[in-house]
C-alpha positions in Angstrom: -7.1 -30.4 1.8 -5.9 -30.2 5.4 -2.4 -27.9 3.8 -5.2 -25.8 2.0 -7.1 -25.5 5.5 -3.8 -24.6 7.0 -2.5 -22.1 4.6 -6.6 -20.2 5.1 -6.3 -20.0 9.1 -2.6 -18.1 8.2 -4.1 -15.8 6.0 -7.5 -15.0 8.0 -5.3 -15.0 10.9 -2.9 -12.2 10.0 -6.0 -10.0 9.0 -8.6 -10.7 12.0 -6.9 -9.5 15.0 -9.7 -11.7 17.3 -9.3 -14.8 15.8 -5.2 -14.4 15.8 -5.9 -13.3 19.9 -7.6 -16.4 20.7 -5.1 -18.8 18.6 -2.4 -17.2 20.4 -3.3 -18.1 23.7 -3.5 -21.6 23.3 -1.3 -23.4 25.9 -0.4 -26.3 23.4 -1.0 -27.9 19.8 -3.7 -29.9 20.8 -5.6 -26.3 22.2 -4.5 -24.7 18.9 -6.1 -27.3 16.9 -9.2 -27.4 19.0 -9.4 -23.8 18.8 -9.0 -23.7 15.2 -11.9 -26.6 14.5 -14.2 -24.4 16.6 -13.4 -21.7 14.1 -14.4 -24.1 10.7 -10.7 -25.3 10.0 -10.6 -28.6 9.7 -7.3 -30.5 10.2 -5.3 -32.2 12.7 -2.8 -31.8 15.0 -1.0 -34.1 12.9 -1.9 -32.7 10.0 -0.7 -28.9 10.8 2.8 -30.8 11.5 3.0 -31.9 7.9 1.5 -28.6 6.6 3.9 -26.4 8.8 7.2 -28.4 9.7 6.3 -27.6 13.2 6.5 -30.7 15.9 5.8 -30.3 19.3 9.7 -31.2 20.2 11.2 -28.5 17.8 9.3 -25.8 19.6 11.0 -24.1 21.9 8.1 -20.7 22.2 4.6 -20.3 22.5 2.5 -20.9 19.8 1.7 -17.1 19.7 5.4 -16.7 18.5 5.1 -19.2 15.8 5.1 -16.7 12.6 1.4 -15.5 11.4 -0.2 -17.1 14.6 
């Protein structure tokens, strides 16, 4: 469920330039996530690791350079 929410925030994201805006200034994962639940996608921060690859110690940008964010 929490891949499926994932994969909808990418895809609403790309097309709503407001929502992709606010996502992309979060300052970390845990504001991303926050962000996102305020929104109506529910997962976790650990849960958008598993759906994306992504872990906090493998990025090395902000989140708004993370592709489709």
């Amino acid at each position: 469920m929490a891949q499926q929410e994932v994969a909808r925030l990418f895809r609403v994201a790309r097309s709503t330039p407001d929502l992709r805006e606010k996502l992309s200034g979060a300052p970390d994962l845990d504001r991303f996530v926050q962000l996102a639940q305020a929104h109506g996608y529910q997962f976790t921060v650990e849960e958008w690791r598993q759906a994306t690859g992504f872990s906090v110690e493998e990025l090395k940008c902000k989140i708004s350079e993370i592709p489709g964010i």
